[in-house]
C-alpha positions, 0 to 999 in steps of 0.5 A: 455703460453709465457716463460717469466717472469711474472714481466716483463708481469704483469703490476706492475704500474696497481698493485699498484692500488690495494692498497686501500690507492692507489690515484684515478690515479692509482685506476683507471688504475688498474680497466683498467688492470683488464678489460684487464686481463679479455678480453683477451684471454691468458693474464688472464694466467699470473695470474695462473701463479702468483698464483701456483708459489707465486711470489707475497707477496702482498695479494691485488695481490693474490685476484686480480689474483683470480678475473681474474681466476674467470672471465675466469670460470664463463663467458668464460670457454667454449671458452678455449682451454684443455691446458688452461682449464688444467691449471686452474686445475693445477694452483688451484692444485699446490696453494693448495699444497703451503698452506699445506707447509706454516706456516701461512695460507692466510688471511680469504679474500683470502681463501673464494675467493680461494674457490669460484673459485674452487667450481666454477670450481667444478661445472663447470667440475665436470660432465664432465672434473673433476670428481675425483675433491673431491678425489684429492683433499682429497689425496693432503691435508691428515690431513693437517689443512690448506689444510682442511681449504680450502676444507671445504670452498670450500665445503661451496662455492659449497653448496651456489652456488649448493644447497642455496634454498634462491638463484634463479636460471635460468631452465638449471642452476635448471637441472644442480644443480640436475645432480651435487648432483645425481653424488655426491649422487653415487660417492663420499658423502659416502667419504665425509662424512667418511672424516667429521667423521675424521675432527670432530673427529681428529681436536674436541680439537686442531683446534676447528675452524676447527671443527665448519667448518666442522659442518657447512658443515654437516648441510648444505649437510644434507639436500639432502643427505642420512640422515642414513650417519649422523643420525647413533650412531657414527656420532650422538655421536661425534656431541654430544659429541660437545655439552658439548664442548664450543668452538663447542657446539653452532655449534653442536647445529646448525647443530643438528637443520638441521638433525631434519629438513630434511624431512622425513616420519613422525613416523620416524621423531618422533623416531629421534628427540625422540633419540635425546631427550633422549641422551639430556636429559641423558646427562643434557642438559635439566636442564636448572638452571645451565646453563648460557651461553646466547649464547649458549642457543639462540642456543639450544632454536632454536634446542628445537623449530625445534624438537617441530615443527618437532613433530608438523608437523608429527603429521598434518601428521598422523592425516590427514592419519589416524593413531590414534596410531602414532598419539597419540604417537608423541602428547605424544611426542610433550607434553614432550617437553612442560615443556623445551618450558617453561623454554626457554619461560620465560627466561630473555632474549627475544631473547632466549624466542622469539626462541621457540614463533614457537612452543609454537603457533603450540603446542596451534594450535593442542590443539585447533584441540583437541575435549576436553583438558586433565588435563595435557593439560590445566594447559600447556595452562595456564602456557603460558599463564601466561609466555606470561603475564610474559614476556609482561613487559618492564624491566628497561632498555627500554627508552621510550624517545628515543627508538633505536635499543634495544627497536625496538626489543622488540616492535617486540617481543611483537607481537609475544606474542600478536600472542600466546595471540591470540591463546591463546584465541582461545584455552580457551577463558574463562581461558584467561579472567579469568586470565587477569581479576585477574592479571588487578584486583589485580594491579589495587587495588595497582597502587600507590605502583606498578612499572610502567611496572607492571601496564602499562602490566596489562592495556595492557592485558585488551587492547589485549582482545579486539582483543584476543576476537574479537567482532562485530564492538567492540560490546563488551558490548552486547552478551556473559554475562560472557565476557560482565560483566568482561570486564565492570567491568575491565573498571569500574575499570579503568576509576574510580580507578585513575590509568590515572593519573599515572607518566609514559608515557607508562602507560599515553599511554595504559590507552587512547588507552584502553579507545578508544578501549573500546569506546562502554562501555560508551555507557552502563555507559555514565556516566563515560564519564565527568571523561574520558574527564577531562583525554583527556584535563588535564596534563594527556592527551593533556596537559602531558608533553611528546610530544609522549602521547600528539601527540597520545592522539590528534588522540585518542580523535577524535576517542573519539569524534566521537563515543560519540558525542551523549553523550556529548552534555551537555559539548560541549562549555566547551570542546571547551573552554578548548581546545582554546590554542590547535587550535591555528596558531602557527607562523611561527618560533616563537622559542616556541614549540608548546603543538601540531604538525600542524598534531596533530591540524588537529585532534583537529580541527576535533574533534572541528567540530563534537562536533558542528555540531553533538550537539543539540544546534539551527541552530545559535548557530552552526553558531556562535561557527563554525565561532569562530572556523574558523574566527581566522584562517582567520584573521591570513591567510590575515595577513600571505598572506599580509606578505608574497610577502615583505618576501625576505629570502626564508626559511622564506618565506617557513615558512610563505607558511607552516603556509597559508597551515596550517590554510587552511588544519585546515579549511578544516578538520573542514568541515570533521564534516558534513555528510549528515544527518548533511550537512554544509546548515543545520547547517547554516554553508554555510556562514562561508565557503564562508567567508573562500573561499573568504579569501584562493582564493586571494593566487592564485595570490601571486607570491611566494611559488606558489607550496604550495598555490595552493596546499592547496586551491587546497585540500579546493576546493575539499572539498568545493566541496562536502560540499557547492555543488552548492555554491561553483560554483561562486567561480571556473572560477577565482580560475580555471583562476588563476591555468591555469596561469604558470603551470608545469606539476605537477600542470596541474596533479593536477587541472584536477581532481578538473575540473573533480570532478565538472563535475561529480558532477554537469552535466549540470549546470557547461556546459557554465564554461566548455565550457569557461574552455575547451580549455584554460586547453587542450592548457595549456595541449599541452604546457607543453607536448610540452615542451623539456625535456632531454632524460634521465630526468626520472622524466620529462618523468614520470610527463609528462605520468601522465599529458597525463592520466589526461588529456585522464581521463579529456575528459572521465570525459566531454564525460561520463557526457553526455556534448557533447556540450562542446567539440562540441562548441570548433569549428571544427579545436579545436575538430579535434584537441582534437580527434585526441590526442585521437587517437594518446593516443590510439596507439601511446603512450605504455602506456595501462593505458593512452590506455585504456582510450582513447578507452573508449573515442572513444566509447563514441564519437561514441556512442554520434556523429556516426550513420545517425543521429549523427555529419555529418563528423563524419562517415567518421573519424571513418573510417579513424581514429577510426576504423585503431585505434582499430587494429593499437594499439594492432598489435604494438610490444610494445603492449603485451597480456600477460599484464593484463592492456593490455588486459584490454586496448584491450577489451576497443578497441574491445567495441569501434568496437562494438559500431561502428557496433551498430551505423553504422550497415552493411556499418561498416561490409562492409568497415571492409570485403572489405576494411579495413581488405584487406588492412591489408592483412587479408585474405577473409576467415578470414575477413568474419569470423571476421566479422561474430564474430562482429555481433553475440550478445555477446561481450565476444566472440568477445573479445576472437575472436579479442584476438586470431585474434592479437596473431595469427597476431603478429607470 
């Protein structure tokens, strides 16, 4: 290296720009002296330098120096000359010796970087330039804290880059790892581990920090290191003479945990975490009363859950190898565990009980393997089962009005008790009904006097039976006697004890949601159903006064409806009378929040429908009560829509555009009533909706907001579609004209799967409408494809290859529907055209969705227009076209055979050859074998042989034949 001075090589100017106050001047140089530093070859120098003489105080320099040092190992290591690989050894050697000699140790960002950089000179070296790397190391810091500090940091580093299974790794980066832990297996773990032993020993009371490191270091390596190292008397004493330690106990615990789950033969496993029970429990870590340091107590749940899931699995192992005895052993083992999995299960704070939640599951899992439970066994099943009901209650401080990070927890750790639950059941289903039973009864005769979480987690477990104790379709009043009769009674009692009128919304909220999961039981007792309903539309329900419990109930009410409609016949005109606030538009920004989101409507105007349509009421009373229900939403839509074009401010006009889209989507959500048993023409209902289609199409001319106007007239279409069928036909060309009128691509997207929609639906009758239709959308098509975008408009480039498939899926639509007069009446010059973009779709665009798709086209036109009685001309296109189609796309690079799409998308195009041989028989095989396949360079031999292939019956051989014919191509 240069002798001269470091100050005058460094760039000082440039290192000002490491200050994070520094000005974006500065910043901005700096980020170039790095990239310089780094590129170089021998400036990068200046910074060993700086770093093993310490000529700079500023710890933004010394992190910097150390990015450039990392750069030079990590991606140009191998390009080093020795001196300068010698240098980078030297250079972290002579920093390190500085640290032992300062009193104050480097800031915490400084040391993990320094550890980086030596571990990835570890790694880097060790097989081969460094292998002495940990001896020398340990011989130059001794007993030296700092120096410590920093090769237990580096042993961390090593491990996150070495041994870190969360990390993916390249195959060589896999092999290299494994050679490095081999070496460190045989030469140096031995004294390694000596020197953890005397760190833990030495430092447990005047360095705890330093302790916990190294902790944290056993629990890391032990996983792939000789376990009799550290699972030995000596070791295992010292670790847990840490846990009676408080600044180290909860470490010790941690890396107690990673000795229990290292892998290992299974009765082995028992003894271990036996040993350690044992010498817990003496020394009165099991008594858990006195204990009250929360912290430390998530810690030591994890350990008391990984020895009871060790147990477990040990015993999954036995049982599967047949060794009854060892097998018995680890099960008495695992049951001894169960009282301290309790106390931890019920603790008051849920993160502490969620800990052990993995235990307390596969503990019940093996229960449920065992052919009879013994006494013991089953009061364990019951004793989580009544912690499990314990902790399912909300504690005070759960605000239900504005639920945050807190209430999300609990949420979650809800349904990791609903799991137990579940298994639970799975166990001892009678002993689960039988509790739930006693705990809904007695709460239920008390509500009144009872706190909220008390009747909202007795409601609840009523509700989780369902699931708990799964059903047919939610036959859950049919069947089993026993179960049927205790949950009818549970909803008896529910439904007539009062309890839906109690003040709190997580109960409002639990007595609908049973209530509709239950939905069956009013089918055996229908005549609860009158006070259910009075529930659904009063104060407690649509009416309550949290926007939350009235929200749910809207969509819970629907399910309601639709279930029981066959038993409400009597109270239809009142419901429909009492919920008439409820369907109403609201305006757009009028200042009131309404009782109902629009979203929350959509379901009230659902459940509106199917009372009508599903009652028994004559043809003309449906009639009237649909157009009571639909006639206001008109009215209000012809005044918005006239409203709208004279609206200047464009966030009123947005507004007004929202409530247009509102009152069609209500509209359209009634006709989700009808089915076919019930169709809108027998009901009488086809009126209403031509009255509807009438008063919507005209926004298809407004010339504002154009983009959600067509979008929801667009959705009311299609379902008009399907509900007025042919009726809704007159009403198509105008609506289709108005759609073809200034189009994005978005919209073009959009509208092609209502043309197809028609096409499939009707054939034949819509033919002429297509044949008008036709080319005005493919032109309109062509435009917006042709239109320039920038060339990294992702977003353009996206729409356009989404319209490209909408439009081959169009013409798939029109040649499937057997319509070939359609596309053959555009004229010869429009369908050239048309076919061509179909060919060019096929092998120009590496798309093999679009591709696919276009093969299937081409078959169907050859199926259709080839053969000697087909198109005259079109024999000779499928030569020139469709036949150089079907090979020119899959031999392109971009078209790859180990894509599953693009597989799909070659045999589409293999069909194609096959239904061109069907059609056109021995001239096909003649111009494939003498001129098209020469003309590819196929050999003879090979041409024939395809040709052979393509005339044998069987299509899946050809697909085979053409797959291997391509790869072997593409070599």
């Amino acid at each position: 290296m240069a002798c001269q001075s470091v100050a005058a090589v460094m760039d000082e100017q440039a290192l000002l720009g490491l200050n994070p106050n520094a000005d974006a001047r500065y910043r901005q140089r700096a980020m170039a002296y790095f990239e310089q530093l780094k590129e170089s070859q021998d400036a990068w120098e200046v910074c060993a330098q700086a770093l093993a003489k310490g000529l700079y105080s500023d710890d933004h320099v010394k992190f910097f120096c150390f990015q450039v040092l990392e750069h030079q190992i990590k991606f140009r290591h191998g390009g080093l000359s020795g001196p300068q690989q010698q240098l980078i050894r030297e250079t972290l050697m002579k920093w390190l010796q500085m640290q032992l000699m300062s009193s104050q140790p480097e800031k915490v960002f400084i040391r993990n970087k320094a550890a980086q950089v030596f571990a990835l000179t570890f790694i880097t070296e060790y097989l081969t330039l460094w292998p002495k790397f940990f001896f020398d190391i340990l011989a130059l810091v001794g007993d030296n804290p700092h120096g410590l500090d920093i090769y237990l940091r580096t042993l961390m580093a090593i491990d996150a880059e070495v041994v870190d299974r969360d990390i993916l790794h390249a195959p060589e980066e896999t092999r290299r790892n494994t050679l490095i832990k081999d070496g460190m297996r045989e030469q140096c773990i031995p004294s390694l581990v000596e020197s953890w032993f005397q760190i833990l020993q030495t430092y447990q009371r005047s360095h705890p920090e330093l302790t916990c490191q190294c902790l944290e270091v056993v629990g890391a390596y032990v996983s792939w290191i000789e376990l009799s190292l550290i699972a030995n008397e000596r070791f295992v004493n010292l670790l847990l003479s840490h846990m009676s330690v408080e600044e180290l106990r909860e470490e010790a615990c941690d890396c107690l945990l990673e000795i229990v789950n290292k892998g290992m033969d299974p009765v082995d496993k028992t003894k271990l975490v036996e040993s350690l029970c044992q010498v817990l429990q003496s020394a009165g870590f099991f008594n858990m009363d006195q204990e009250e340091d929360v912290d430390f107590l998530a810690k030591f749940s994890r350990l008391v859950n990984g020895m009871g899931q060790s147990l477990v699995l040990s015993w999954t192992k036995l049982v599967k190898a047949g060794s009854v005895k060892d097998a018995a052993d680890t099960l008495h083992a695992m049951e001894a565990k169960v009282t301290l999995m309790l106390q931890l299960l019920v603790h008051q704070d849920d993160d502490i009980s969620a800990n052990v939640v993995g235990f307390c599951y596969d503990y019940l899992h093996v229960l449920k393997q065992l052919p009879q439970l013994t006494e013991r066994q089953n009061s364990n099943v019951e004793a989580i089962m009544l912690a499990v009901m314990k902790k399912l209650t909300y504690d005070d401080e759960y605000n239900f009005e504005n639920e945050g990070e807190d209430e999300a927890m609990f949420v979650e750790y809800r349904k990791q008790l609903k799991m137990l639950l579940d298994r639970l059941a799975q166990v001892s289903p009678e002993l689960l009904l039988e509790a739930v039973r006693r705990v809904f009864t007695s709460t239920m005769q008390n509500w009144q006097s009872a706190a909220f979480m008390e009747v909202e987690v007795a409601v609840r477990l009523l509700y989780m039976l369902g699931e708990a104790l799964p059903a047919s379709h939610g036959a859950h009043f049919s069947g089993d006697a026993v179960k049927t009769g205790a949950l009818q009674d549970m909803m008896r009692t529910l439904v007539t004890c009062g309890v839906s009128g109690y003040q709190h919304t997580s109960v409002s909220l639990e007595f609908f949601e049973t209530v509709v999961r239950y939905d069956k039981f009013f089918i055996v007792e229908p005549q609860h159903i009158p006070n259910v309903l009075m529930a659904f539309l009063d104060h407690r329900g649509l009416r309550h006064n949290s926007p939350k419990v009235r929200s749910r109930v809207a969509y819970l009410f629907s399910r309601f409806i639709k279930t029981l409609h066959k038993h409400m016949t009597a109270f239809i005109e009142d419901i429909l009378t009492r919920i008439q606030d409820l369907l109403e538009l609201a305006p757009p920004e009028n200042g009131f929040p309404a009782l109902l989101t629009n979203d929350d409507q959509l379901f009230m105007f659902e459940s509106a429908g199917v009372l009508i349509v599903s009652g028994e009421s004559p043809v003309e009373r449906k009639q009237a009560l649909m157009r009571g229900l639909l006639a206001p939403l008109m009215d209000a839509f012809r005044l918005l829509l006239a409203k709208l074009p004279l609206e200047t401010d464009e966030e009123r006009q947005a507004a007004v555009a929202d409530c247009l889209s509102h009152a069609v989507g209500f509209a359209s959500r009634t006709s989700k009533a009808f089915s076919n048993k019930q169709t809108v023409k027998q009901c009488g209902c086809t009126e209403v909706y031509r009255d509807c289609l009438h008063t919507f199409l005209p926004a298809l001319g407004c010339p504002v907001q154009r983009g959600v106007l067509r979008g929801c007239v667009r959705s009311f279409l299609h379902r008009m579609i399907i509900c007025l069928e042919e009726e809704v036909l007159p009403f198509i060309p105008a609506a289709s004209e108005h759609m073809l009128k200034d189009c994005e691509a978005k919209d073009l997207q959009e509208f092609i799967p209502l043309i197809s929609q028609i096409t499939a639906k009707f054939k034949r009758q819509v033919s002429p409408f297509l044949q008008q239709v036709f080319m005005p959308l493919v032109l309109a098509i062509f435009e917006v494809l042709g239109r320039p975008a920038e060339d990294n408009d992702q977003a353009a480039a996206l729409e356009k290859q989404m319209l490209r498939r909408s439009y081959f899926s169009f013409i798939q639509t029109i040649a499937g529907s057997g319509m070939n007069e359609v596309m053959a009446n555009q004229g010869p010059e429009n369908m050239e055209r048309v076919v061509f973009t179909i060919i060019q779709g096929a092998v120009d665009f590496p798309d093999p969705v679009a591709q696919k798709t276009c093969f299937i086209v081409l078959a169907k036109l050859v199926e259709l227009w080839g053969g000697k009685d087909g198109m005259p001309g079109f024999s000779d296109f499928v030569y020139k076209h469709i036949v150089p189609a079907c090979f020119l796309a899959p031999l392109k690079p971009t078209f790859d055979l180990s894509d599953a799409q693009t597989v799909l998308t070659l045999s589409e195009a293999v069909i194609t050859l096959k239904t061109i041989h069907l059609k056109q028989g021995a001239e096909f095989v003649h111009f494939l074998q003498h001129d098209y396949l020469p003309s590819l360079h196929v050999s003879p031999d090979i041409a024939q042989e395809l040709c052979h292939v393509l005339q044998q019956p069987d299509v899946k051989v050809l697909k085979t034949y053409m797959k291997a014919f391509f790869q072997q191509a593409k070599l």
